[in-house]
C-alpha positions in Angstrom: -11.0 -10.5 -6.9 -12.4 -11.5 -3.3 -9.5 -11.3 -0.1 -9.0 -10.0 2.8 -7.1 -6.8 4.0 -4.4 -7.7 6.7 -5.6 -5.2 9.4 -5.4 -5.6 13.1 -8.1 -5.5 16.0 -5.9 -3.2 17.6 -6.1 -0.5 15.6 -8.9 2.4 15.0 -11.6 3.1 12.3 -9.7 5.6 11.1 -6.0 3.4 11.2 -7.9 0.7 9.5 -9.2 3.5 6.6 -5.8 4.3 6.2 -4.4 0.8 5.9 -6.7 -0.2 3.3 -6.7 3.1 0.9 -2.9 2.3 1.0 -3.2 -1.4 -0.5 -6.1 0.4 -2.7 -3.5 2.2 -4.1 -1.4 -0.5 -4.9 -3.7 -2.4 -6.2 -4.7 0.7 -8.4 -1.1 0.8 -9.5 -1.1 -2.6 -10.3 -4.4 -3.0 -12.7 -3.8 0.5 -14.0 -1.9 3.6 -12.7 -1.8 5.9 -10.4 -0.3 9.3 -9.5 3.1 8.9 -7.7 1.6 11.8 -4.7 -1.7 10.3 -4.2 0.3 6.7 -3.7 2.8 8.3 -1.6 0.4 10.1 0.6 -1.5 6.8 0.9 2.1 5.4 2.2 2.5 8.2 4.3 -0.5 7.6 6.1 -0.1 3.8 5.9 3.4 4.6 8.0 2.0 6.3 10.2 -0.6 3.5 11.8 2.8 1.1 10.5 5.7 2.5 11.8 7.8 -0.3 11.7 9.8 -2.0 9.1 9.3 -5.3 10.7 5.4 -5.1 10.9 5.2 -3.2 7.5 7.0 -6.3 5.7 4.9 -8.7 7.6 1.2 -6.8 6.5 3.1 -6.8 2.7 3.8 -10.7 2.8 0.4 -10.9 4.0 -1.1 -9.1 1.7 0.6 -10.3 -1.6 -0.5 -13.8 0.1 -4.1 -13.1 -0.3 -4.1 -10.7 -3.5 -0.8 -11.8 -5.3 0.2 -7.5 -5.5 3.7 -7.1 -4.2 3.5 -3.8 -2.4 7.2 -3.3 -1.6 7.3 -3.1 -5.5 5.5 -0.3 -5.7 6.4 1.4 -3.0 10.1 1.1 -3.8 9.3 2.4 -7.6 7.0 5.5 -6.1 10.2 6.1 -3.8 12.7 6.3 -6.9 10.1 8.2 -8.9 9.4 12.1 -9.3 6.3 13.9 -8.7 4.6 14.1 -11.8 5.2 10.4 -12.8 2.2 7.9 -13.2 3.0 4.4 -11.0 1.9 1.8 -12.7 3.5 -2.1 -12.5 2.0 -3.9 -15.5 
C-alpha cells in the first residue's frame, strides 16, 4: 500500500520518527499483531510530539483517509488491554 504519513513541517527529525513508528504500529496491529507495550510506547511517544486531543483526532482522520486504518481503534483497544496481550484488529 503506497500513502502518505500526515506529518507537519513544523516538527523535527526526531518528532517526525516518532509520528510515523506510531501509525507503523497500527498498521502492524492491523495486518497482523502487535504487543500491547511496544504499541503503547509508540503512543506515548506519538503524544508527546501530539499533545492535543484536537490535533491527535485530526492526524487520525487524516491518516485513516489515506491508509483506511482507524487508529483511535487501536489505541482505544491497547488502552482497555493488559500488558501481556497481543493487539491485533483483524
Amino acid at each position: 500500500m503506497e500513502y502518505n504519513y500526515p506529518i507537519s513541517h513544523h516538527w523535527t527529525t526526531e518528532e517526525i520518527i516518532d509520528v510515523v513508528a506510531f501509525f507503523q504500529a497500527v498498521e502492524n496491529a492491523y495486518e497482523s499483531q502487535i504487543a500491547r507495550e511496544k504499541f503503547m510506547d509508540a503512543y506515548k511517544a506519538f503524544k508527546k510530539v501530539v499533545p492535543s486531543i484536537a490535533e491527535e483526532k485530526t492526524i487520525f482522520k487524516e491518516f485513516e483517509e489515506a491508509s483506511g486504518f482507524n487508529s483511535y481503534r487501536i489505541v482505544k483497544k491497547a488502552k482497555e488491554g493488559q500488558d501481556g496481550d497481543m493487539i491485533t484488529f483483524k
